[in-house]
N, C-alpha and C positions, 0 to 999 in steps of 0.2 A: 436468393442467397443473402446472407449478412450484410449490411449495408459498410463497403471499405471505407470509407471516409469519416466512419463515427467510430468514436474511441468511447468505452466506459470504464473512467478512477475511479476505485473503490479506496475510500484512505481510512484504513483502521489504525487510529490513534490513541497510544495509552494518556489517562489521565488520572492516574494512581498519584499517592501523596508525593511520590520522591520527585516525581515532575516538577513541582513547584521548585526548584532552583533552575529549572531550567524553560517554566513558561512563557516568559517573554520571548526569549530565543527564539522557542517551537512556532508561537505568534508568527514573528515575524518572518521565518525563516519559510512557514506553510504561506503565508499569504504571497511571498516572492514567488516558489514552486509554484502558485495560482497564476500570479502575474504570468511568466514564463509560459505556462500550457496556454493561457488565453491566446497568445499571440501567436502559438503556433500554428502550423496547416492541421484542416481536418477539423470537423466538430467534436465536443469533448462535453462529454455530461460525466458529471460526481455527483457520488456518495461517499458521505461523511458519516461514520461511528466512532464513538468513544468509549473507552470504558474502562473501568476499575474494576471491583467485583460485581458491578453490574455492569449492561452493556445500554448504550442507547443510539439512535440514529440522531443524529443533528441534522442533514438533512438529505434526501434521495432524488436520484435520477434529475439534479439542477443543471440544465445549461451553464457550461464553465462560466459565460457572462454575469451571471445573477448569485454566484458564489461571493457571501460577505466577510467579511474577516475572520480569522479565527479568534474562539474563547474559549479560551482552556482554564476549567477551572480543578486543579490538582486534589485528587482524595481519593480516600479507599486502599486498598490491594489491588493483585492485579489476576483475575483472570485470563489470560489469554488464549486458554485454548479453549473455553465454551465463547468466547467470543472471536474469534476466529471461523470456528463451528458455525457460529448463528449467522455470521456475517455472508461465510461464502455460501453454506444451504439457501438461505433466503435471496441472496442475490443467483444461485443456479434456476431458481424458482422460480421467479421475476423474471431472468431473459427467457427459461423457457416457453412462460406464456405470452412472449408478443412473439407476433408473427415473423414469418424468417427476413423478411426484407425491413424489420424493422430493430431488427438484433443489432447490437455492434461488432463491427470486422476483429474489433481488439478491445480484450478484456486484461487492464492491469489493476492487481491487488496488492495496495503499499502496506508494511505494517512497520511501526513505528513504534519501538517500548524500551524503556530506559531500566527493564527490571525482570526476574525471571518469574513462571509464573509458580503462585501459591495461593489461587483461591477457586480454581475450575470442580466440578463437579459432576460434567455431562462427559464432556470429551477429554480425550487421553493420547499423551504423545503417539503412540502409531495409529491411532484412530485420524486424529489432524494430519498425519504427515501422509497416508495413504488417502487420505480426501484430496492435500493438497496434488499430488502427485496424478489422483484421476484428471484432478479441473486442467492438468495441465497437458496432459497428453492426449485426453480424447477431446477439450474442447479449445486446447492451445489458451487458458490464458497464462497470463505472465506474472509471478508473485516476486516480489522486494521485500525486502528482511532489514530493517534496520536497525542497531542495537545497540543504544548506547551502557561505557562501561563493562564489557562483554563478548566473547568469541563470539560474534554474529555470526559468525561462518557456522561454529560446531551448530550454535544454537538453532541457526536459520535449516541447515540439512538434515536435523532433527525433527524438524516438521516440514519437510517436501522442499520445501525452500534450496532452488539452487545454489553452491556456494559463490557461483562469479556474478548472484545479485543480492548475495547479502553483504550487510557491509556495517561494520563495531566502527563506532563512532566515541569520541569522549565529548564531555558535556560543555566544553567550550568550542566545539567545532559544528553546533546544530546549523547553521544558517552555509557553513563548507559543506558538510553531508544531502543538506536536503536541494543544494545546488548542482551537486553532481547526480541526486538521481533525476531532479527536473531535467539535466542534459542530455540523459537516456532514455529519460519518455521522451521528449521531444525527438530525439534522432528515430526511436524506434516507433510512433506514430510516421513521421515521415518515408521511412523507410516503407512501412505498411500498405502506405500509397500507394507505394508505386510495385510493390511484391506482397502478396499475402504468406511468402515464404518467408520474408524476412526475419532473421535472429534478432531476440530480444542484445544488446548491447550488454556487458559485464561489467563490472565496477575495472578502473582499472590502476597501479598500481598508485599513479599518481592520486588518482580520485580518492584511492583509501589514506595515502601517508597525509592528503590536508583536511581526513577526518577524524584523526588521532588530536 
């Protein structure tokens, strides 16, 4: 069986032009979210992708320890749904081929974009929103929707994304937002632990008014 004590983050990060007023933020505000999971219970390997109208992997399957600062460097458009697509196909791909006892118990996919999308090609809103919706119910992972400047919520439920884990953020509150979803992986790793029933945790109402 899946191994409960290992968590795999997948953190798909926009890094389109408009990000650049809000890079440094994102910087620091992801490298805390790091800090915060290292220290939690339970082992914890990330992936890291970016992307604009292209998508790229910064880095895979790293031990949270060896995870190094983030560098965001802002350009482009933003596809989001053919990289959402690549991101979770390619990572369904990847846990299917290691063996069961080497899988993780818990699979969370963050997505992180400050802008709506206007550059995809491959995939299309019910195409993402019925992928996300399979990953979520036959192999239980757990997707976050963040969305700064924007109904996160319509936006996030428009691709599978449930509404009590997305969460519209404004572009002075990155380093509040990305603090309260670290409080949620964290609770919901722990929780994991000790239940493979365990509910992912929802944003709640406080979490969203010190993300405006």
């Amino acid at each position: 069986m899946p191994d409960a004590t290992l968590t795999h983050l997948y953190f798909l990060l926009d890094r389109s032009g408009s990000m650049q007023s809000i890079k440094a933020d994102t910087e620091g505000g992801f490298d805390a979210f790091i800090g915060e999971q290292r220290a939690a219970a339970g082992e914890c390997r990330v992936t890291l992708a970016q992307f604009d109208n292209t998508y790229d992997i910064v880095y895979r399957d790293m031990p949270i320890a060896d995870v190094p600062p983030l560098e965001l460097a802002p350009r482009g458009s933003t596809a989001l749904l053919d990289s959402m697509g690549t991101l979770i196909t390619t990572a369904g791909e990847a846990l299917t081929a290691l063996s069961e006892d080497d899988r993780p118990g818990t699979v969370i996919v963050a997505i992180m974009t400050d802008g709506h999308e206007n550059a995809s090609h491959e995939w299309t809103h019910p195409a993402i929103k019925k992928l996300v919706e399979q990953q979520t119910s036959q192999y239980e992972w757990q997707f976050l929707y963040l969305g700064a400047d924007q109904d996160a919520i319509e936006v996030g439920t428009s691709l599978g994304v449930a509404a009590g884990q997305s969460i519209s953020y404004s572009r002075g509150r990155v380093a509040e937002t990305l603090s309260a979803t670290s409080a949620n992986v964290r609770d919901y790793r722990a929780a994991r632990l000790a239940s493979s029933s365990a509910p992912m945790p929802t944003f709640s109402q406080d979490q969203r008014n010190r993300s405006r």
